[in-house]
Structure formats: structure tokens, C-alpha cells
N, C-alpha and C positions, 0 to 999 in steps of 0.2 A: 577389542571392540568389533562386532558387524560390522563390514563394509558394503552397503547399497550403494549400488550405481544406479541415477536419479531415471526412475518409471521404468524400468529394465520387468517389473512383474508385473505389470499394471495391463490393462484390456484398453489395448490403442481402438480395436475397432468401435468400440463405444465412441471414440471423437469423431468420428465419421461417419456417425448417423446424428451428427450437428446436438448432439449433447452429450457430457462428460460425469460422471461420477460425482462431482460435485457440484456443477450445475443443472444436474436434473434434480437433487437435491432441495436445490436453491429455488429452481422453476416451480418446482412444485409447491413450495412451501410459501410462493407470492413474494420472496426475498425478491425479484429486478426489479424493476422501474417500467413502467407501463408509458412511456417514454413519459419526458420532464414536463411539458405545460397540459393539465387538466388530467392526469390519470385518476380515474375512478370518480363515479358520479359524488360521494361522500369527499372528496379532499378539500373542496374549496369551502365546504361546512368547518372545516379541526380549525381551531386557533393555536390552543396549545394544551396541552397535560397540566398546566395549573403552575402555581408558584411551586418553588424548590423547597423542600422541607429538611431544615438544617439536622444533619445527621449526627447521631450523639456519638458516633465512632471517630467523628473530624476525619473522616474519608472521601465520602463520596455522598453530596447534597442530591437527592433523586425527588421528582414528582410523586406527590401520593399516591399509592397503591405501587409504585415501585421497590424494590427491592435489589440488594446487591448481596453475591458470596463472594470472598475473598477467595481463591483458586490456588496462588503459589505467590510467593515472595523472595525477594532478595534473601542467600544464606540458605535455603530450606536445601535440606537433603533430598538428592535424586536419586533416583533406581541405579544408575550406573557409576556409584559410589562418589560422585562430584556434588557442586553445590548452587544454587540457579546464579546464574552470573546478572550483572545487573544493566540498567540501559535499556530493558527491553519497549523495545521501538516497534514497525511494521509485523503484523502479524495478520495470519487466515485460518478458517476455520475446514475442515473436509469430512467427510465421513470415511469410515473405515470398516464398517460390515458388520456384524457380528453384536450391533448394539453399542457401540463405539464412532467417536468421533477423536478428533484429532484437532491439538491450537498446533498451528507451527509459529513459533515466534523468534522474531530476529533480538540480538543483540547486538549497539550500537558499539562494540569494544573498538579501542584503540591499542596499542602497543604499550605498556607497559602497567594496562588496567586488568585487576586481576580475573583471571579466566573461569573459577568456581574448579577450580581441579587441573590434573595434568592430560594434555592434548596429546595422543601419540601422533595423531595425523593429522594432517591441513592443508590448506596450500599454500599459505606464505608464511615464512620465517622473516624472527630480526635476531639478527647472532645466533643461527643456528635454534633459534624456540618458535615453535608454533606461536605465531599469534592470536591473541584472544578473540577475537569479534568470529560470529556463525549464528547459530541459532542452538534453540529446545524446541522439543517436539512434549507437547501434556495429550497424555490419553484419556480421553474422561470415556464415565458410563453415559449414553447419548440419553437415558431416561434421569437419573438420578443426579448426572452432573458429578460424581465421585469422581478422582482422579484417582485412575488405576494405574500408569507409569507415567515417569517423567525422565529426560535424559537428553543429554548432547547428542545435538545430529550434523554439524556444520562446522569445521572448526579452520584458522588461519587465514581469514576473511578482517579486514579494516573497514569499522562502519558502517556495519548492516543496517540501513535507513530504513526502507520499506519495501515492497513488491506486491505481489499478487498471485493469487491461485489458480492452477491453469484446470480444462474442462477433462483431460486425461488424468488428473489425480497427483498434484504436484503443487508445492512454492514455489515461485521464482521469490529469491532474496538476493537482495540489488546493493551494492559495494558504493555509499558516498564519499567516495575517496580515490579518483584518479593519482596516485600517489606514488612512488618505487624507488629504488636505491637511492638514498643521499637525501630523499624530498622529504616532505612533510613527516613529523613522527621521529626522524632521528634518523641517523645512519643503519648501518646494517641490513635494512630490508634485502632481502633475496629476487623478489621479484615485482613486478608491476602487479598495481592493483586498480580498482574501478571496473571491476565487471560485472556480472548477473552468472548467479549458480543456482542450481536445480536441487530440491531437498524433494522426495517422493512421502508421499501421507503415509506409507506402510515402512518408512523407514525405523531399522531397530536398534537404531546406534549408530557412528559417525560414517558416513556417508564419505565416496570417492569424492572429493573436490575438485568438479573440471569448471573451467571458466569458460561459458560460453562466449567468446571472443565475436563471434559474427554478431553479436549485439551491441555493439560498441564498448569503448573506453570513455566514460567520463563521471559528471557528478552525479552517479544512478540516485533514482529518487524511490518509483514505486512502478508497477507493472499492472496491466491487465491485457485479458484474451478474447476476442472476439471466439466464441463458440460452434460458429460457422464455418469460420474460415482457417483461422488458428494465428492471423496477426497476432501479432504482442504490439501493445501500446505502449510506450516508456515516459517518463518524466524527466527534468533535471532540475538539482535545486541549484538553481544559478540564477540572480538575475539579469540576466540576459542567454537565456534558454531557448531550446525550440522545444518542437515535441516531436518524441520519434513513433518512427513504426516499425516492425520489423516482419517481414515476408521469408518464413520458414522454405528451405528447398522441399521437406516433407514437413507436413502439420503433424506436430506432436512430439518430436524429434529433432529440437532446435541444435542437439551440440552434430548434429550434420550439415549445421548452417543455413544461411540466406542473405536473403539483402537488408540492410538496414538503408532508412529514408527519413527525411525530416520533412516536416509539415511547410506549404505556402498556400495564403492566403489570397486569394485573388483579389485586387486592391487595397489588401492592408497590411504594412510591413512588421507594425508594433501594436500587440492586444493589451499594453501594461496599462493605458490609460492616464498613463502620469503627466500626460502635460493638458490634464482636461478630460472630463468622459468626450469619448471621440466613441468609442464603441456604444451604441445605444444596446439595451436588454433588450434580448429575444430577437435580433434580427440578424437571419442567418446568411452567411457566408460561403460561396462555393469554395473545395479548397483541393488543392493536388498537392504529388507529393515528390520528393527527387531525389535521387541517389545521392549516399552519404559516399563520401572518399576516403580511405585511408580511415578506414573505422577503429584500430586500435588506438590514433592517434597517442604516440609518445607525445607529445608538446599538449595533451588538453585542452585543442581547440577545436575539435571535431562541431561544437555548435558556434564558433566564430566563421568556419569555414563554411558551414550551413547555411548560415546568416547572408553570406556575401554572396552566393548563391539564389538567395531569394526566400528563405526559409523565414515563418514571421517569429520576433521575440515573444517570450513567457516570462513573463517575473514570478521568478521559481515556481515553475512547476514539482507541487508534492505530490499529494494525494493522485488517485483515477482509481475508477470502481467502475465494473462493467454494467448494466441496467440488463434491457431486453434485448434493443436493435438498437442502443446509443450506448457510450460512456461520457464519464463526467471528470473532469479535470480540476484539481485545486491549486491556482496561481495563488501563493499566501503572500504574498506581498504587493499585489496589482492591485489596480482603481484607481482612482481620482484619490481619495483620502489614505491612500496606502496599507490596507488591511485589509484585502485580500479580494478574489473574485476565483468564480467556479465557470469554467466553460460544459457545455455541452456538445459534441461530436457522432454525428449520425454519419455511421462507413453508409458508402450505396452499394457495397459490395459487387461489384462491376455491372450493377443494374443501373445507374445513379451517380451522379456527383457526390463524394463525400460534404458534410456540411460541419459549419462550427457556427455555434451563436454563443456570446455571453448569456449564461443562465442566472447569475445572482453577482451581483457587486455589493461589496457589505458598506454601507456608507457611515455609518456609526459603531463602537466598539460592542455599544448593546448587540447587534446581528453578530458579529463574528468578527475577532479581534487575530487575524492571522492564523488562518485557517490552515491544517497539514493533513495527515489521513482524513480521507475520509469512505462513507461506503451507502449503501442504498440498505432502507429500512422494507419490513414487513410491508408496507400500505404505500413503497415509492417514495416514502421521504427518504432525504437526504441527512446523516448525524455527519457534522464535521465536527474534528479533534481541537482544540485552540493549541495553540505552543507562541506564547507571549514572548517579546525578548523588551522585558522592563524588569528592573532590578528585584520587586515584589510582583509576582504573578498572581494571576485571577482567570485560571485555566476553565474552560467552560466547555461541557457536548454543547453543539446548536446545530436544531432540526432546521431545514427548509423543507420546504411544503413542493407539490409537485406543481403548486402555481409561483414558488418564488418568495413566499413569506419563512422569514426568518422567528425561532423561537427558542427557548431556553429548556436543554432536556436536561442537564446535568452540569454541577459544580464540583471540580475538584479543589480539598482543600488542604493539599499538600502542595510545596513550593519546588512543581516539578510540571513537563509538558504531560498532555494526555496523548497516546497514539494506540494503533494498531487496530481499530473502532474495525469487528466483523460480528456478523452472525451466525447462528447454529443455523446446521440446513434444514430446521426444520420451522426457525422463523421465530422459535421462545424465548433464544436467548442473545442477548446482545456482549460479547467481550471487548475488552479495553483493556490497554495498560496504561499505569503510572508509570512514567521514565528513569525515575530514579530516585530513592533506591526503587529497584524491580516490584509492582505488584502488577499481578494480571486479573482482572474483576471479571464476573458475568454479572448481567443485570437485568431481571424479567417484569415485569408487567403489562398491564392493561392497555398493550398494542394498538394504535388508530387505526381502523380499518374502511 
């Protein structure tokens, strides 16, 4: 197989004229968020795309005038003579030049779940075999949507959750699994897991596996990048989380390192909500930030030791999606009613206080029933992914509006979560995956604008 070593061909100077290959992309195409309360004189007019119109495929329920094509599935034959493995979780979209774009999508594998073929390389073993979990990378035609290649590009990873796509032309794919010899999973593990790795958009087959170590060790959730500056934002799905940041030594160049920091609140230790809405919407919070200690932590407490330090909790932090000058945070288990809430986070980028307010707390299961990926729409709206955990699921997209109204974009009706919710950069098409078995959708229509 091709070995890439992650952005090694890519055009760094583009990230330092404060836009990156894939978010200039994205800017142009009206994909951020024109930040969250009142973007665009037209938003507080949309209610919603209409009732859902049950699909005779028993796939995917979409609003009229919508449409879905099926992309790739669990089983399908790939270019690099393997098979789409399945799980697929966190995923991003990037362009690639030439009339081409690129999904990179993660696979949630575990150890002894089958890998869709043989792995020569990776980075962790259990008894001497690469283990399963990494990603695919699908090459579509950026006009027609064809899938021109398909292929493994990440392989000997545990639990590829979710991440994010950086402004120089890259995934981060994030490890929810602090795990290693003897732990979770079984014996034999070779080494510690729970880190963030680098897949480059131009990659042409399995990729060097370095673990970017100065990002921490724990339960990674999902990433984003500030465009400006080149922070990486982090998640953890734990409830009792913080939120990280991490301060590259060079922007664009993270396995050179930096410092990772967890988030404090200024007067508020806990944003879960659970003993009462105590966090009112939309009132924002000054917030710093503090060095993390002993960031690979072996023991898994790297956000208990945050915590004691003054860092505020998250009830599991999933989801973050970058916007314009803000990102957004999905707590899928916070609120008063326990089913989820979305922060909003404004860096001042050393002009300004960083700020957090609660942007949406879903109080009923109608709004959003435990929210996980999510990403910013064409028009500022917000599509969060559902991933129910009740015995029969009723997985649902749900838009919010850039004033905070909750509404129904999509029903899936297969008894599996939705994730990886990104767009084309040019703003027509919306991808999603089914969890399992593997399918990845695009889905276009009559956009609110």
C-alpha cells in the first residue's frame, strides 16, 4: 500500500493567510454560521421544510423536495481490494482539486470486529494483528457525485468516534478509547490507545499512523479548528468532561506539538444542568483556560485532574463544528430533562475574553433526543445527528435555527445511530452515515436560505 505521512504534500502557506483549502471552500459556499443568535435577515422567517415524507425505501424519511443517494455500504468492494468495514461514525468532507472531493470517514472498530480485509500496517496490535478501527477515504466527482475511488487509509486505531477537518487539508480522527495492555478489549494489546491521528485529504492508501501524543490521552470525541489561529478544539464523551483546547508550537504541524488546556468558567463549575436549569440560554460566560498536566495520562484521569483544578464539567461532550468567529458544542446528555444541550464558544483570539453561553437545551424528545455529531448548515443552521440509547430507536436529523428553534430535517429508519452529519464545500450536498451496518448517504435539497 501508499504510505502518506499526514499534510507532508499539502500548501501550509495557505493556513496563514487565515484560510485553508477546505475552509475557503466552506466560506465561500455560506457553509459557517454567521455567528448563532439572528444570522441573516431571512432566519427567524423558516419554521421548518415541512412534514417528513415516509420513504418507500425504509431508509431515510426526508422533507419534500428532498432527496437522498445511497454512496457506499457495509460489504461493497473498494479499490484497494478490501471491503467497507462497518460502524462508520465521525466523518468530513474536503476538496481535492481536479473536480473531486473527498468523505473521510472514521470507523468505530474494536478488536476483534472484522476489519473488511488484511491491514499490513497500523499502529496497534492485539497478538501481533493490526487492529481494526481507522478510517476510508471515498473519492467522488465534485459535480456528479460518482464515486471514483474508495479505500483504507488509517488502520490499528480503537474506536474511531468522531473529529474534524483541519483548514490546511486534513482529518483529525479522534480514538474513544483510552485503553492498553491487559484493559478494555482483552489482553494482548501492544500499546496504549486514546489519541488523535492525522489522515491528509490527498491520501492514496494507508497512511503512517503517528499518534499525536501532545493532544492528550483520553475519551476523544470529535475536533475542530479555529482557521485563524490553528487551536484544535476537543470533546470527551464522558459524563464528567471538560473541553479541551490545544495550542500547536507551529499552526498546521500538530505532531511537533504544543500545549493542551482545559476550559474554566468564570463562576461556574458544572454546565450539565442536572440539578435544575441553573444555566439560563444565551447568557454568556467569560472563560480561561489552564494547563493540562501529564497529558498522556496512563490512569485516564487527565479530565478528573482538570476538574480539580478548576476546569468546568460537560455531560459528554460529542459533537463541535466550527461556524465563522464561534464553534458549537454538543453535550448529548445535559439539561434539566437529560437529552442533551449545545454550547456556543466565541475564542477573542487574544483581542477579547473567550466567551461560552448555552445556545439550545432540548427540553422535550420532539427537539432532540440525545444529540452526537453535529455540523453548521448552508443558511447557519445547526443539523444534529440523534443516537438514542432505548432498546427501539427513532433516530432523527434536527435543525436549529440560528435564533434557537428546534425542527425535524430527517428520520432514519433503520435500528442504528445517525453520525458524521458534513457538507460538500460547495453547500449542495449534506452526507450522513448510518452506524451500522455501514451506509454513508448524501442528501440535497431546497436549502433555507
Amino acid at each position: 500500500m501508499t504510505a502518506n505521512r499526514p499534510i507532508s504534500a499539502l500548501d501550509r502557506r495557505r493556513f496563514l493567510g487565515a484560510t485553508g483549502m477546505a475552509f475557503a471552500g466552506l466560506v465561500a459556499s455560506g457553509c459557517v454560521s454567521r455567528t448563532a443568535m439572528g444570522a441573516g435577515s431571512g432566519a427567524s422567517a423558516f419554521t421548518d421544510y415541512g412534514p417528513l415524507v415516509p420513504d418507500p425505501k425504509d431508509l431515510l424519511d426526508l422533507p419534500r423536495g428532498f432527496s437522498y443517494r445511497l454512496l457506499s455500504s457495509l460489504g461493497d468492494a473498494m479499490d484497494d481490494g478490501r471491503t467497507v468495514p462497518d460502524k462508520g461514525d465521525g466523518m468530513g468532507c474536503l476538496p481535492l482539486g481536479n473536480g473531486e472531493i473527498v468523505l473521510i470517514r472514521n470507523h468505530e472498530l474494536v478488536p476483534g470486529n472484522d476489519s473488511g480485509g488484511d491491514l499490513p500496517i497500523g499502529f496497534g496490535t492485539r497478538d501481533g494483528e493490526v487492529v481494526p478501527g481507522g478510517t476510508t477515504n471515498i473519492v467522488l466527482d465534485a459535480r456528479t457525485l460518482d464515486v471514483k475511488r474508495e479505500f483504507r487509509t488509517l488502520a490499528g486505531t480503537i474506536r474511531n468516534c468522531s473529529g474534524g477537518i483541519t483548514p490546511w487539508g486534513s482529518w483529525l480522527t479522534c480514538e474513544e478509547s483510552p485503553t492498553g495492555p491487559g484493559q478494555r478489549y482483552g489482553d494482548g494489546l501492544a500499546k496504549n490507545h486514546g489519541w488523535v491521528f492525522e489522515v491528509p485529504a490527498n491520501a492514496t492508501g494507508l497512511v503512517d499512523p503517528v499518534p499525536l501524543k501532545a493532544m492528550g490521552r483520553f475519551n476523544h470525541e470529535a475536533a475542530c479548528v479555529d482557521p485563524k489561529t490553528g487551536i484544535v478544539y476537543l470533546t470527551e464523551d464522558r459524563d464528567d468532561s471538560v473541553l479541551y483546547r490545544f495550542i500547536p508550537n507551529r499552526p498546521g504541524r500538530l505532531a511537533e506539538g504544543g500545549k493542551l488546556q482545559a476550559m474554566v468558567i468564570d463562576g461556574l463549575a458544572d454546565t450539565r444542568n442536572w440539578e435544575g436549569t441553573a444555566i439560563p440560554v444565551g447568557r454568556s460566560y467569560d472563560v480561561r483556560w489552564i494547563d493540562c498536566d501529564d497529558v498522556e495520562a496512563p490512569k485516564d484521569d487527565l479530565r478528573q485532574r482538570s476538574a480539580a483544578k478548576g476546569a468546568a464539567l460537560v455531560a459528554r461532550g460529542e459533537g463541535i463544528h466550527w461556524g465563522e468567529d464561534d464553534l458549537f458544542v454538543c453535550s448529548t446528555s445535559g439539561g434539566a430533562k437529560g437529552l442533551g444541550q449545545i454550547f456556543r464558544l466565541v475564542p477573542g483570539r487574544g483581542e477579547r475574553a473567550d466567551t461560552v453561553e448555552l445556545f439550545f437545551e432540548s427540553e422535550s424528545e420532539d427537539q432532540f433526543n440525545f444529540g452526537d455529531n453535529l455540523t453548521v448548515g448552508p443558511n447557519g443552521h445547526l443539523i444534529v445527528c440523534e443516537d438514542q440509547y432505548t432498546d427501539i430507536v427513532d433516530n432523527h436529523l434536527r435543525g436549529i435555527t440560528p435564533d434557537g428553534r428546534a425542527y425535524d430535517f430527517g428520520r432514519l429508519r433503520m435500528q442504528t445511530e445517525l453520525a458524521g452529519g458534513c457538507f460538500s464545500p460547495d453547500g449542495k450536498w449534506f452526507f450522513v452515515n448510518a452506524y451500522s451496518p455501514t451506509r454513508t448517504i448524501a442528501i440535497t435539497g431546497p436549502w433555507a436560505t
